[in-house]
Each structure stands twice: as C-alpha cells, then as structure tokens.
N, C-alpha and C positions, 0 to 999 in steps of 0.2 A: 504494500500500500504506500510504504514512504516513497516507492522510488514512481509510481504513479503520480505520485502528487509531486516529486522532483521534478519530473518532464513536464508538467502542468506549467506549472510555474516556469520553466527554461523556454518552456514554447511561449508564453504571455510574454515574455519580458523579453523577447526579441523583438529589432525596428523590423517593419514591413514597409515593401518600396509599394507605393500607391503612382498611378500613371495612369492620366484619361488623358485622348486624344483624339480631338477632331480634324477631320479633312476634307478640303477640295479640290477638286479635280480643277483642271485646267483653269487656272484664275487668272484674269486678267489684271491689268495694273491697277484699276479702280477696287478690285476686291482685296488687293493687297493692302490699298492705304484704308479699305473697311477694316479688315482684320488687324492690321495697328490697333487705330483710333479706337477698336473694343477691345483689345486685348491690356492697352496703354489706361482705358477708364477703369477697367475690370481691376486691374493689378493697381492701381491707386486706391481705390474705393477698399483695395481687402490692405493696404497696407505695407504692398508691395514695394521694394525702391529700386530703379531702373540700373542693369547692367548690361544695356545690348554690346556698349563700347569692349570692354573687355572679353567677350563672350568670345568661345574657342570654336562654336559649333558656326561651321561654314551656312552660306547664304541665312545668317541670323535675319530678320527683319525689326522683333523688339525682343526684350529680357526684362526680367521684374523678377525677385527674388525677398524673402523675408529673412529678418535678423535670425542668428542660431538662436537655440539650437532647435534643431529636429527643420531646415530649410523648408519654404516653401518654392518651388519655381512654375512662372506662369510667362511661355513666352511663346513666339512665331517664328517660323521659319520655313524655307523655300528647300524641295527637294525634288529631284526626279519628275518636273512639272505637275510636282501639289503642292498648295498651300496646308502646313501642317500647325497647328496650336496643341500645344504641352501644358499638363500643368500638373506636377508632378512633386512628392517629398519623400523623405524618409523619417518612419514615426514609430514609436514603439507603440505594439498593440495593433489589433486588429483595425480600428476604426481608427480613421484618419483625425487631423484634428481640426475643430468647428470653423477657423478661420478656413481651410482647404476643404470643408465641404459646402462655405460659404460663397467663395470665390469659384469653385464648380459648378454650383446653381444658377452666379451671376453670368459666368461665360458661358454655358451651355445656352439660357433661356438668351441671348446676346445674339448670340453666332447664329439660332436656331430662329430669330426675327429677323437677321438681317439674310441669312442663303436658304432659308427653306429646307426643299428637297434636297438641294444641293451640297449638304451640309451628312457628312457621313463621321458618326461616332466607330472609334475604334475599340475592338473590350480588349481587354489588357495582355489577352495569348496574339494581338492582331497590330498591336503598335507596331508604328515604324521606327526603330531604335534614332535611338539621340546620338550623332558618331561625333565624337572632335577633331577638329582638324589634326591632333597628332596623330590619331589613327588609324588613317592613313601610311603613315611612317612605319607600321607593320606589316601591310599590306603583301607586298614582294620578297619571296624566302630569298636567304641571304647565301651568296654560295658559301660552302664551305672549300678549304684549301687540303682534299685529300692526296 
C-alpha cells in the first residue's frame, strides 16, 4: 500500500507540458496582421510580456511569455504555408493553471470570431512541434573519420 501511495504522489507532483494549437491554412498577409493584433490583445489582457525580438523559433510573427515560475507562452508563427498560434507551459499537476486556461478561452473564442471554418484546432498527439533555429544544426549526421 505504501509504495501505491509512493507512485501517487511521484505521479501528482510531476510538471505536465500542456500545448493547444491552432491553425490556418494558407493565410494571407491581412490574416497574419489578424492573428498579431489577437494574439498581441490576448497575451496583454492575461499578463503576458512581449519577447518576439529575442525569440529563436524561425519565421516568429509575435511572443508573449509570463514571469517564472511554471512559464506561460502565447505566441504566432509562420511554417510550411500555415499560420500557426501556441500557447503553451509547463505546470505541475494535471490541470493547467487558471491564468493558461484563461488566456485559452480568450484566444480560442478570438481566432474562432475572426476565421471561422477556417480556423483548425490541433489536440495535442496533432501539434506541429515548436523547432528552434538551432535545430537545425543537428539536422545533417556528421561524418565520422574511420
């Protein structure tokens, strides 16, 4: 029984990554500066403070991030001719925490007024990974010198 209630407890008290993500197919440049201008409201309104500039993930558009610990990230970005919005943390405990299912409510019902049909939610075996420009720099096996 102890070691039952050991694993209980080792399993509660681990972070779990939480990741919702929506996407649109072929956007044009006006849905891009849509998808800013809400993702830029959304990420103010929950608290969010802007780090597109330093951001490592290629074709970034905006970034918006909360203070540690347990980060929140809400951002957009351009991939493979979609527009793709993140918003994403690491929290301990099953349930995310109220500001991150606050700011998911907001972007969802957002995104979901401004493209409609056109607005495809991803469930989380379905995202498109976050890659950073360094890697890349693994990409190509390295010869070796036999």
């Amino acid at each position: 029984m102890a070691a039952v209630s050991g694993i209980a407890l080792l399993l509660a008290s681990c972070d779990n990554y939480h990741h919702d993500q929506w996407v649109i197919r072929q956007p044009s440049p006006a849905n891009v500066r849509k998808v800013k201008s809400v993702v830029d409201v959304t990420a103010r309104e929950s608290g969010l403070r802007p780090i597109t500039s330093p951001s490592k993930v290629p074709d970034t558009i905006t970034c918006h991030e909360s203070e540690p610990p347990f980060q929140i990230t809400l951002g957009a970005r351009k991939s493979d001719g979609l527009l793709i919005v993140d918003l994403t943390c690491f929290h301990p405990g099953v349930k995310p925490p109220a500001r991150y299912a606050t700011a998911r409510s907001a972007i969802a019902a957002r995104l979901h007024a401004s493209f409609g049909e056109r607005l495809e939610t991803r469930a989380r075996e379905e995202v498109i990974p976050i890659r950073h420009a360094s890697d890349t720099a693994f990409a190509a096996p390295v010869p070796r010198g036999d």
